[in-house]
N, C-alpha and C positions, 0 to 999 in steps of 0.2 A: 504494500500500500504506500502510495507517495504523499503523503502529507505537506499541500505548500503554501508559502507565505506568496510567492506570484509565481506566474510562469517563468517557466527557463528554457523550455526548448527552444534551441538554437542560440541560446547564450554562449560565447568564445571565452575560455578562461575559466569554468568551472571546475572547482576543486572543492576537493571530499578534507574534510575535517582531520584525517588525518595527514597530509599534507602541510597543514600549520606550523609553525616554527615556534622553538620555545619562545616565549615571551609576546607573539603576533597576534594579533586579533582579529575577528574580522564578524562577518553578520551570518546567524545559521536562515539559509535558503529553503530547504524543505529534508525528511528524513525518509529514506527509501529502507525502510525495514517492514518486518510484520506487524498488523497492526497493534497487538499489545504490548508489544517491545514497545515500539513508536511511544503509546499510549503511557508508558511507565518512563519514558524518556521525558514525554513533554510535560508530565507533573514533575520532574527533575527540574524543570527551566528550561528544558533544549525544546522551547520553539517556536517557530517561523519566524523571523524578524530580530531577535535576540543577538546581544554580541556574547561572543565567546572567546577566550582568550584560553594558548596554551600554556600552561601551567609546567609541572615538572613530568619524570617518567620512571618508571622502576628502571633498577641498570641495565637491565637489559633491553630498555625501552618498551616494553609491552609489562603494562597499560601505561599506559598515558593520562596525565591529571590535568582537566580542562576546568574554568571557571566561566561559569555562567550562574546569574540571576543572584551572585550575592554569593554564592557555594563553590565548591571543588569537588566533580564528580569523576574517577578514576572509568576510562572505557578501555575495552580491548580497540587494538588496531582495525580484527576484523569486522567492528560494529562501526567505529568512525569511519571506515573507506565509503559507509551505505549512509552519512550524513553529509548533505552538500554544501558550500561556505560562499558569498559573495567572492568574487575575485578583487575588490577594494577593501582593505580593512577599513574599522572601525577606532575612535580611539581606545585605545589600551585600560582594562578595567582594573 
């Protein structure tokens, strides 16, 4: 299920959540998961419209610790590839 803040198809530059760079911000676009993942995602804060900023990461880099809506919620890689990010950050939370 795609859950989205506006259309994107045929937007140039779209990148997945994981992609972000420690410390980079930017606006969550819409979450391309199943719906109650989604659903359990956006009562976290991740959605539509929201900045989100990367945070830290285990050493071995999986998971990754993002901030949105005030919080720091730890995702696996494989979940943030299916969340989509504006290609212009946002300022820095």
């Amino acid at each position: 299920m795609q859950l989205s803040f506006r259309k994107v198809s045929g937007e140039s530059g779209l990148r997945s959540l994981a992609e972000l760079g420690h410390g980079e911000a930017a606006t969550l676009l819409h979450l391309d998961l199943p719906h109650d993942f989604a659903n359990r995602l956006m009562e976290l804060g991740f959605l539509p419209g929201s900045p989100v900023c990367a945070a830290f990461s285990a050493p071995g880099g999986d998971p990754r610790v993002f901030r949105v809506e005030g919080a720091e919620i730890a995702l696996r890689r494989e979940t943030a590839l299916h969340i989509m990010i504006s290609p212009a950050p946002v300022a820095a939370l």
